[in-house]
BAPALO-220004 format. One record per atom (N, C-alpha, C): x, y, z; residue in three letters; atom name. Coordinates in steps of 0.02 Angstrom, whole numbers, plus 50000, padded with zeros to 5 digits. Example, Ala and Ser with C-alpha at 12.3 -4.5 7.8 and 13.67 -1.06 7.14 Angstrom:
// BAPALO-220004
       u       v       w   type   atom
   50660   49716   50390    ALA      N
   50615   49775   50390    ALA     CA
   50660   49835   50390    ALA      C
   50642   49888   50354    SER      N
   50684   49947   50357    SER     CA
   50645   50002   50394    SER      C
END
This chain:
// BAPALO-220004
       u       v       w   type   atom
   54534   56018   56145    UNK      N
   54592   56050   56112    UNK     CA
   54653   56005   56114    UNK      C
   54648   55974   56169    UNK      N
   54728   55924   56180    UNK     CA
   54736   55876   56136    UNK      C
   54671   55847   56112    UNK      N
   54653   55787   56071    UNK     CA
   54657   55806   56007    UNK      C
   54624   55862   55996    UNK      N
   54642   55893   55912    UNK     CA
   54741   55893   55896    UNK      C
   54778   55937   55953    UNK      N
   54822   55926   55971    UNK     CA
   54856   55856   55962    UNK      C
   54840   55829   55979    UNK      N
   54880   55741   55980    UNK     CA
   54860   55749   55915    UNK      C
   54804   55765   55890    UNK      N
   54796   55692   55824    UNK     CA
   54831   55725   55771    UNK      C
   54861   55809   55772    UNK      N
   54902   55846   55715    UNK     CA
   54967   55810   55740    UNK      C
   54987   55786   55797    UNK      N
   55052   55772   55801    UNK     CA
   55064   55717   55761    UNK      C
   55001   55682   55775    UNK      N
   55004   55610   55744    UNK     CA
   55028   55604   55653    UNK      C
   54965   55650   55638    UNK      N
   54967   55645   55563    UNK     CA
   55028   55689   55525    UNK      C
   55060   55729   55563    UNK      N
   55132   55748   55546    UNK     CA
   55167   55690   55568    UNK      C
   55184   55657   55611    UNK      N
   55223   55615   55624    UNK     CA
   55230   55548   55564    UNK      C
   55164   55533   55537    UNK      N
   55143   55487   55500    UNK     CA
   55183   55507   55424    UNK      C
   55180   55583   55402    UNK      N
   55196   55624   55352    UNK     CA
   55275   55606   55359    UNK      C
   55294   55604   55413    UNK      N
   55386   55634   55441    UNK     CA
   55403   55547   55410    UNK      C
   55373   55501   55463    UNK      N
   55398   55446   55452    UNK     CA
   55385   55400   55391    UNK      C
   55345   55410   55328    UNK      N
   55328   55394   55269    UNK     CA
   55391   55442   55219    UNK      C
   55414   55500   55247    UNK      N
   55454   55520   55181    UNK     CA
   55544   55477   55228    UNK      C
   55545   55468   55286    UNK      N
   55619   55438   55328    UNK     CA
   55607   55373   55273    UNK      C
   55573   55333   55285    UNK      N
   55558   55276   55261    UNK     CA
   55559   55261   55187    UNK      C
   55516   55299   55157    UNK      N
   55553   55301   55092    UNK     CA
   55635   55329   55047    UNK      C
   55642   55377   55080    UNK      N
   55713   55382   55075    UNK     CA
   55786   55321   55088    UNK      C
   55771   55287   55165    UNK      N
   55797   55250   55180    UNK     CA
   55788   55170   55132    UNK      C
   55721   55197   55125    UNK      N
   55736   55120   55082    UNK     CA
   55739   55112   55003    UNK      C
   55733   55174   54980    UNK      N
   55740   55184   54912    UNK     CA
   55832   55196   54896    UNK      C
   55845   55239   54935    UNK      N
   55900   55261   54941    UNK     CA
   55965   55235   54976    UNK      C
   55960   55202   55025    UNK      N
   56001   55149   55084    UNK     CA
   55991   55079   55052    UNK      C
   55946   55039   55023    UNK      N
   55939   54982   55004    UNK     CA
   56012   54945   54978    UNK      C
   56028   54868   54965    UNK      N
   56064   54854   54932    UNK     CA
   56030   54802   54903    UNK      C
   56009   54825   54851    UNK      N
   55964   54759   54777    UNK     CA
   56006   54699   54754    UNK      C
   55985   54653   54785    UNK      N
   55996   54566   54750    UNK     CA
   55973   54561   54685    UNK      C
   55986   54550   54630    UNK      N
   55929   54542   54592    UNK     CA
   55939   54466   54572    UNK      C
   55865   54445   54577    UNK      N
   55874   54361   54595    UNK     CA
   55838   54321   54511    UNK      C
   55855   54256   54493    UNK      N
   55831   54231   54421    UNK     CA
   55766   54247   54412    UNK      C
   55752   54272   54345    UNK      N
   55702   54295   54324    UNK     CA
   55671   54340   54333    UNK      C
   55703   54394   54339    UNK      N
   55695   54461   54349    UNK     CA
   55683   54483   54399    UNK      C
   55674   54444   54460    UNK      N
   55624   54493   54505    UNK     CA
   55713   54500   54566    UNK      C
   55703   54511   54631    UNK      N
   55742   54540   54646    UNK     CA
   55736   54550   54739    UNK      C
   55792   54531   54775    UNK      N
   55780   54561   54844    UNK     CA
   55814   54624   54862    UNK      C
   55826   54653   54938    UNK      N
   55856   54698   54927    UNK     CA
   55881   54678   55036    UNK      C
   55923   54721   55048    UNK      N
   55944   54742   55131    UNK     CA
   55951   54796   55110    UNK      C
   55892   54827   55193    UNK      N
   55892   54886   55207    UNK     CA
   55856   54918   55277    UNK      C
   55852   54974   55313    UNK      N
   55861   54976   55341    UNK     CA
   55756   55004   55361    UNK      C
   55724   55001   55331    UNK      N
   55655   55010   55311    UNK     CA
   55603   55009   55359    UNK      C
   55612   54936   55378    UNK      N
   55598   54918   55412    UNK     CA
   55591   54945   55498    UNK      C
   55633   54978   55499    UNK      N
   55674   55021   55570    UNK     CA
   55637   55064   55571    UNK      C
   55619   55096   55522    UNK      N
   55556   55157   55530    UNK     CA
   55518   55126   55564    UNK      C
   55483   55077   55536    UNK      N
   55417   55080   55537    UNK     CA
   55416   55042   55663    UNK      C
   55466   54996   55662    UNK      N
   55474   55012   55733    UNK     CA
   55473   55092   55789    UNK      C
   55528   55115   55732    UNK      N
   55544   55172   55800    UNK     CA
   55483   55213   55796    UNK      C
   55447   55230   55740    UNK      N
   55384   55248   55736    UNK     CA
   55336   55232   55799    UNK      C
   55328   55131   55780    UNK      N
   55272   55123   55831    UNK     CA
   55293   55152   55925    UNK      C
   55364   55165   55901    UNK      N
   55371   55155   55980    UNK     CA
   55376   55226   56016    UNK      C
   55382   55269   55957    UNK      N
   55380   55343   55961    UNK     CA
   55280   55351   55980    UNK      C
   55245   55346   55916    UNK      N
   55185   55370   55905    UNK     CA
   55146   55328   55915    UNK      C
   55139   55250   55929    UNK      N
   55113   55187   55922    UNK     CA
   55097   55148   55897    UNK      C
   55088   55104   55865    UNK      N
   55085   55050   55821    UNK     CA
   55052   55072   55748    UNK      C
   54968   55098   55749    UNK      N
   54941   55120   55694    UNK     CA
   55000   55162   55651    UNK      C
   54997   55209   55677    UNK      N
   55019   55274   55664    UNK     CA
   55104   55278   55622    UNK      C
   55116   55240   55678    UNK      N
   55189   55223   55680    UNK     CA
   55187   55174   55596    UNK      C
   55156   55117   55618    UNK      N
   55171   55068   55569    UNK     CA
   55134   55104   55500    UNK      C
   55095   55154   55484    UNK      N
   55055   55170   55438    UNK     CA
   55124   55224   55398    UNK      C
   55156   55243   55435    UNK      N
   55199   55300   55422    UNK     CA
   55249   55275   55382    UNK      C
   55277   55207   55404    UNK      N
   55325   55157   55383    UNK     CA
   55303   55134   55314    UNK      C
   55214   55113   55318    UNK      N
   55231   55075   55259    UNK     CA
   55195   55110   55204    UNK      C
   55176   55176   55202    UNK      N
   55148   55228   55162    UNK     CA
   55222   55233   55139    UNK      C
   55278   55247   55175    UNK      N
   55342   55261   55140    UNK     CA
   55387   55213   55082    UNK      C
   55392   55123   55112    UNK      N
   55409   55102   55079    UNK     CA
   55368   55060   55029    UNK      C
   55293   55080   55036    UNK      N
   55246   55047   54973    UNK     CA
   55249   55100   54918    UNK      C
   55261   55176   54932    UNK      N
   55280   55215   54889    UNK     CA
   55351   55203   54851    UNK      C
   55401   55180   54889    UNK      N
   55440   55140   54851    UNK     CA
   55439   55101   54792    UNK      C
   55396   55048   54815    UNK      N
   55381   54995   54778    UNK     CA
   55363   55039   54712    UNK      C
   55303   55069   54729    UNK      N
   55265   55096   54668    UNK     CA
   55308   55119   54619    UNK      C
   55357   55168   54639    UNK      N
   55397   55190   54605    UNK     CA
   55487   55151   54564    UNK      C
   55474   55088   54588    UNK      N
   55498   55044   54568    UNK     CA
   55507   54987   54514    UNK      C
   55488   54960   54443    UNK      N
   55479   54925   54427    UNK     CA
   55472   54857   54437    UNK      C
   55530   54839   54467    UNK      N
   55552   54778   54491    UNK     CA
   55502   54759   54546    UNK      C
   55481   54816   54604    UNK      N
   55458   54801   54660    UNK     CA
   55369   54812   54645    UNK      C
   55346   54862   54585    UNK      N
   55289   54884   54607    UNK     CA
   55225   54827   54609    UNK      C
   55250   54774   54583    UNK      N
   55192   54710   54595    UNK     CA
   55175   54698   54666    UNK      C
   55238   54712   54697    UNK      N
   55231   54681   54780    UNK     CA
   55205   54758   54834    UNK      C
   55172   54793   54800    UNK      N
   55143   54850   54827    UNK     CA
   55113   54839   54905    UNK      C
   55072   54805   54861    UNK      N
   54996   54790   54932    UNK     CA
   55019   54732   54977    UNK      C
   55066   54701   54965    UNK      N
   55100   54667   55031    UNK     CA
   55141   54700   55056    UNK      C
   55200   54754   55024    UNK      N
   55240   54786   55078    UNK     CA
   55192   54819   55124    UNK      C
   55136   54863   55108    UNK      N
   55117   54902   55134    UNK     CA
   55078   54864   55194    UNK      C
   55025   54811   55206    UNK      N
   54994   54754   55238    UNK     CA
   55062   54732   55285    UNK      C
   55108   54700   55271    UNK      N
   55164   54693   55319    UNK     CA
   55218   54746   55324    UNK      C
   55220   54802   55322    UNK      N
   55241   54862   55368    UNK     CA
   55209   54888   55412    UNK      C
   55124   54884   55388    UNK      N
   55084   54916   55446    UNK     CA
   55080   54856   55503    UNK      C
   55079   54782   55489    UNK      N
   55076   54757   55550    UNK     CA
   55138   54747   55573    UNK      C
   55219   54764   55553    UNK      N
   55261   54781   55600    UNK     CA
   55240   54816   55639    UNK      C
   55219   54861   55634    UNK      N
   55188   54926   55668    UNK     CA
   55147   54913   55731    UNK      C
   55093   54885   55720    UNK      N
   55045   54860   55765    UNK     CA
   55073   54807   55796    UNK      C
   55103   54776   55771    UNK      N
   55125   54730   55818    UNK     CA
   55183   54743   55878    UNK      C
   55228   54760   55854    UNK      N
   55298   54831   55905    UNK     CA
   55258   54886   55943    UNK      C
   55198   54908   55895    UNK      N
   55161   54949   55969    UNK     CA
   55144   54919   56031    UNK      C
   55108   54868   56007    UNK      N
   55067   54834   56042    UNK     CA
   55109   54795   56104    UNK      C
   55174   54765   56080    UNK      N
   55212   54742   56149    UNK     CA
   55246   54805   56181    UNK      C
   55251   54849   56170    UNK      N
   55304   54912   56174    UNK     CA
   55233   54965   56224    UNK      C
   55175   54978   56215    UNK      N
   55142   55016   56230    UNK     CA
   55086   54976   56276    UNK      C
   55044   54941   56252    UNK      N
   54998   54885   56290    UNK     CA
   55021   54840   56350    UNK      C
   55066   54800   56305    UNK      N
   55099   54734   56385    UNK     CA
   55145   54798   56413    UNK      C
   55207   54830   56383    UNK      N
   55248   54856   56424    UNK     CA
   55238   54907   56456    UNK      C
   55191   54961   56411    UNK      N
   55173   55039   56435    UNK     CA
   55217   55060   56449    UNK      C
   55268   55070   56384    UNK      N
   55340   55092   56405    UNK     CA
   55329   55181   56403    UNK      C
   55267   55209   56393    UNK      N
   55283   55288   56392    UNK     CA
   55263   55295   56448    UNK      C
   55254   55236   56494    UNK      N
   55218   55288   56565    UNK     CA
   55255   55261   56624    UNK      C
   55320   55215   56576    UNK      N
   55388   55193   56641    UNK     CA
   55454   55239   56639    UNK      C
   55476   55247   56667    UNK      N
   55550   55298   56686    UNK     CA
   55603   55243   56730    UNK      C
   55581   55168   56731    UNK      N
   55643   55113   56727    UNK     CA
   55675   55087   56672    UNK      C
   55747   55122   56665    UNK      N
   55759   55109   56610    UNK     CA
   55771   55061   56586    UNK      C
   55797   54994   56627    UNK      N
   55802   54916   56595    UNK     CA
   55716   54900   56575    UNK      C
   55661   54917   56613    UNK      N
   55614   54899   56599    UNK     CA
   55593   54931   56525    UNK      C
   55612   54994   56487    UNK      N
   55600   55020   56439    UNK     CA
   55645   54985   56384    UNK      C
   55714   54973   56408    UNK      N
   55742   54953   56349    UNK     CA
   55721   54869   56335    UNK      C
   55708   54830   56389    UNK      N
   55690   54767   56373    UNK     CA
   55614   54765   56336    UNK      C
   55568   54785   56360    UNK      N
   55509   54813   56300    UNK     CA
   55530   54827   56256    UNK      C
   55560   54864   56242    UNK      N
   55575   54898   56157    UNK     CA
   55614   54854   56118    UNK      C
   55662   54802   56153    UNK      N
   55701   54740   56122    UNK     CA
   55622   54706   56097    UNK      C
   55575   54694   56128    UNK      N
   55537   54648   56124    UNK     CA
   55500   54638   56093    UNK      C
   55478   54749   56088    UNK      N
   55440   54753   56030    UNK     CA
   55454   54751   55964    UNK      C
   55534   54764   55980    UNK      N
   55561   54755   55893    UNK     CA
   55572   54694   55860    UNK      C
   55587   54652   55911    UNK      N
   55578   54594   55880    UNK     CA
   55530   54550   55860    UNK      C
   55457   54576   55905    UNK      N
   55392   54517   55888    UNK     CA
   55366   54572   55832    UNK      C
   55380   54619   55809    UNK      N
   55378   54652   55746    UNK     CA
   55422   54622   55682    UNK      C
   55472   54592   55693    UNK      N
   55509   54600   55667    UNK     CA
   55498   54510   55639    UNK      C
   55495   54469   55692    UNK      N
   55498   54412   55684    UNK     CA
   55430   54406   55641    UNK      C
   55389   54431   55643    UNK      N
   55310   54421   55611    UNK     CA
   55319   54444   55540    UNK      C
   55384   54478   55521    UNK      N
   55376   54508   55438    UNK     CA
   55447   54455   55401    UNK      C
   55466   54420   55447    UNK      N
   55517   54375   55419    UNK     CA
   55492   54318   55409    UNK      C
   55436   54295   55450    UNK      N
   55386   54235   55421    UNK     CA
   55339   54252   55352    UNK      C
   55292   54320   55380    UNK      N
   55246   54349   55319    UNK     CA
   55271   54381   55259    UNK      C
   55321   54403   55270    UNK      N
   55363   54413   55207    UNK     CA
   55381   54367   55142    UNK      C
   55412   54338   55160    UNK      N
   55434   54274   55111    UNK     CA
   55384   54237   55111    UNK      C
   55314   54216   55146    UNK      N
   55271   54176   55131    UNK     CA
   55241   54202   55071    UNK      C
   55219   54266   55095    UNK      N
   55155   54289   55069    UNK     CA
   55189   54307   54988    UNK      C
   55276   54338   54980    UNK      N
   55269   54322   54919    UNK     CA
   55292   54270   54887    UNK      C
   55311   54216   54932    UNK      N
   55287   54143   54873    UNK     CA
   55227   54118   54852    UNK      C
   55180   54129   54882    UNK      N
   55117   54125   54858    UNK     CA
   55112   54165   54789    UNK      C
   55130   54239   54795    UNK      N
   55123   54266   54734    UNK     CA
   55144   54260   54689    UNK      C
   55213   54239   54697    UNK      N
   55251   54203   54651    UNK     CA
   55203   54148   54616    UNK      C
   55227   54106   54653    UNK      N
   55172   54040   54645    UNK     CA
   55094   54047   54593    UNK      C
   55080   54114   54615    UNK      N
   55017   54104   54582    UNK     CA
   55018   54159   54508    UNK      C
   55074   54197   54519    UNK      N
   55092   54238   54430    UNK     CA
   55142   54218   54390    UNK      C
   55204   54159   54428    UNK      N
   55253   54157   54397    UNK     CA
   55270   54091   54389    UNK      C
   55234   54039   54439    UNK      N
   55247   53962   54420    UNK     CA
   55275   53933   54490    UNK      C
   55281   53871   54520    UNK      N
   55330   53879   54580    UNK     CA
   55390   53868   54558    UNK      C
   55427   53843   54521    UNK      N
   55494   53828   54523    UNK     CA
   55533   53900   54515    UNK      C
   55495   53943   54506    UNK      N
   55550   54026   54505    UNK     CA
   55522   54011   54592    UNK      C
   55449   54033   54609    UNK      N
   55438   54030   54666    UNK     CA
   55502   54012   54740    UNK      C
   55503   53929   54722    UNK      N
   55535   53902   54769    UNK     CA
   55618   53929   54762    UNK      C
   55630   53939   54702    UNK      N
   55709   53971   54692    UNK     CA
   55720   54047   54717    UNK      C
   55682   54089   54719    UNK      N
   55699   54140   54763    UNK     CA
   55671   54140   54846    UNK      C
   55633   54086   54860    UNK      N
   55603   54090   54928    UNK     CA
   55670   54090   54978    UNK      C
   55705   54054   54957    UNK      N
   55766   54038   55011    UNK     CA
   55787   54103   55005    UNK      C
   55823   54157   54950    UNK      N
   55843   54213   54957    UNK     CA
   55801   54276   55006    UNK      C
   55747   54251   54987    UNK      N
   55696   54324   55035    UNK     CA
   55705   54308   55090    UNK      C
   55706   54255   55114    UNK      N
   55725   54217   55178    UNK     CA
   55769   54256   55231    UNK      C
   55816   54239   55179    UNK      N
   55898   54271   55206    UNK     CA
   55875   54333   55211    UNK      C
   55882   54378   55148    UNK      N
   55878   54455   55151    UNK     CA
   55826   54461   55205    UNK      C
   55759   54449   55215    UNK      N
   55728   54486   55259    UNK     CA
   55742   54456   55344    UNK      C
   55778   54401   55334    UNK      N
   55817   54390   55418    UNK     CA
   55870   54435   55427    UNK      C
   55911   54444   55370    UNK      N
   55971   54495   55393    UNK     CA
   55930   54560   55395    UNK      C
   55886   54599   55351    UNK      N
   55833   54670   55389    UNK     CA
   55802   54656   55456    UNK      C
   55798   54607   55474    UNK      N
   55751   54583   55539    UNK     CA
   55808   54585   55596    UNK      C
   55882   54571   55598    UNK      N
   55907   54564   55633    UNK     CA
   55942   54646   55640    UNK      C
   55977   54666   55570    UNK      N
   55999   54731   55558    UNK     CA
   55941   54783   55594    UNK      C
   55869   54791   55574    UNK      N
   55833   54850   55610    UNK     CA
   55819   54816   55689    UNK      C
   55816   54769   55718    UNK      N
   55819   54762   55762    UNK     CA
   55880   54823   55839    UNK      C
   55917   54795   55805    UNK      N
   55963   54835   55820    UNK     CA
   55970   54930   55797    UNK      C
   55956   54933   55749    UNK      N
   55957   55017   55741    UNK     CA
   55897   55052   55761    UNK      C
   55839   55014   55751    UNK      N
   55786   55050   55810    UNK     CA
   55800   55049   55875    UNK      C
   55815   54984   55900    UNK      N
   55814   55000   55993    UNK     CA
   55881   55055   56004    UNK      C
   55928   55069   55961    UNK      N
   55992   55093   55961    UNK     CA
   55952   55180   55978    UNK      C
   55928   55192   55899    UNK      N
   55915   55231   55897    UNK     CA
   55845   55268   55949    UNK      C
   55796   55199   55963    UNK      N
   55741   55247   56014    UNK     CA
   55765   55267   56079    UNK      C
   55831   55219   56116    UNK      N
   55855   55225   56159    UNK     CA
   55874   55299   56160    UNK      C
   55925   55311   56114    UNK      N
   55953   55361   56119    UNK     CA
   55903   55434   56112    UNK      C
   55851   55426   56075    UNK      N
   55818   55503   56062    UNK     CA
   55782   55502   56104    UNK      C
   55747   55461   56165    UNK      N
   55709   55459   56202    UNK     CA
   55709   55505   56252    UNK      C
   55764   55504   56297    UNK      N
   55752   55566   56327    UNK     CA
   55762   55634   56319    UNK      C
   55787   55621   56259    UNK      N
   55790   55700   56253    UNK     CA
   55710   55739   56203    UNK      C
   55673   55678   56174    UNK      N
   55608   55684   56175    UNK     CA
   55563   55711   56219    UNK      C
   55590   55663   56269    UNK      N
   55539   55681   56332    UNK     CA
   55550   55734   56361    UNK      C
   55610   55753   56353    UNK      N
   55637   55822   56390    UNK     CA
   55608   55883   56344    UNK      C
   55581   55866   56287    UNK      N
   55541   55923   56271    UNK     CA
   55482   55944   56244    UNK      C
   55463   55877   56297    UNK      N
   55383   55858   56308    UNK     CA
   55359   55826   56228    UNK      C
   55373   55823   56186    UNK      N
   55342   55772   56122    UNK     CA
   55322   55732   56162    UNK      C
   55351   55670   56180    UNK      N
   55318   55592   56207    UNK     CA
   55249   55619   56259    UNK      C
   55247   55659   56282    UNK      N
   55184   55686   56348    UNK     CA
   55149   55708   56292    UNK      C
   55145   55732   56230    UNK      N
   55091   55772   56206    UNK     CA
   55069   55741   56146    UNK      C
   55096   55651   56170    UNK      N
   55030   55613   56137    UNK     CA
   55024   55564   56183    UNK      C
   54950   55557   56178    UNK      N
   54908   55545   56227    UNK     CA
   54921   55458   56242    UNK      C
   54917   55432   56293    UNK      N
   54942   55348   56289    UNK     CA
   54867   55325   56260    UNK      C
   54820   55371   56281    UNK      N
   54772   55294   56272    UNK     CA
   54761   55306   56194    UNK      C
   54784   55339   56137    UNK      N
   54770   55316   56080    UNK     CA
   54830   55298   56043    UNK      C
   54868   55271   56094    UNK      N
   54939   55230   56058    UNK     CA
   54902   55147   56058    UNK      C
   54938   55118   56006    UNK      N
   54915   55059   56005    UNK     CA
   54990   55006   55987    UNK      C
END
């Protein structure tokens, strides 16, 4: 029963954090639009898909994040080509911020709080740092391979920027924000009534 239990928390949680996520980034965004139509944006998107992993765990967490802002995309013109990479690098924000946040740190089963908040710096950032490399790679390649490189190489430097300033910006509003809802989470038992060993 506890396990049926966890896994409805989960898949509401997944539901909760796919419509935060799309809102925030449909709605909060600020759109670059860069030569030749295509376009970057700052926003805060990204932050889901952390406080997620660090709430529910990496899968879950990061699946919630990027169900929200690949629905974006879709509903986007500008963005809906880059569908299946937002969604591929939101979920491994996800897994990856779980994974230092829950695995190395096992921050749901510590009650030291420098030890919780330095995990959760850690996890947001080796999440964070992994979608500011895979980001801009993966769509110069695509570039590269639908649009030619010289558009390619002319917006690479912009995605650059934009997704270092989201990398540095959610950095900060997740650990801000998990810090702060955390105990009062725990104080009413959510964080206990999902289970650690299927956080990832």
């Amino acid at each position: 029963m506890a396990n049926k239990s966890n896994q409805a928390y989960k898949i509401a949680m997944v539901g909760l954090l796919a419509a935060l996520s799309y809102v925030v980034f449909t709605y909060g965004q600020v759109k670059i639009t860069l030569p030749g139509g295509d376009a970057t944006s700052i926003h805060l998107g990204n932050a889901v898909c952390v406080i997620g992993a660090l709430l529910v765990g990496g899968f879950y967490g990061g699946l919630g994040g990027a169900i929200g802002m690949t629905i974006g995309d879709l509903l986007d013109p500008v963005y809906i080509v880059y569908a299946p990479k937002t969604f591929i690098c939101k979920l491994c924000i996800g897994l990856i911020a779980g994974f230092v946040a829950h695995r190395l740190g096992k921050i749901d089963r510590s009650t030291d709080k420098n030890h919780i908040l330095g995990f959760t710096i850690a996890a947001a950032v080796a999440g964070l740092l992994f979608n500011v490399i895979a980001d801009p790679l993966i769509g110069y390649y695509y570039k590269l391979w639908i649009i030619g490189k010289p558009a390619a190489e002319l917006t690479l430097a912009w995605n650059i920027a934009a997704t270092s300033i989201n990398a540095v910006t959610s950095t900060i509003a997740s650990v801000v924000i998990y810090m702060a809802v955390r105990p009062a989470l725990r104080k009413a038992g959510f964080l206990d009534a999902l289970s650690v060993e299927a956080r990832a």
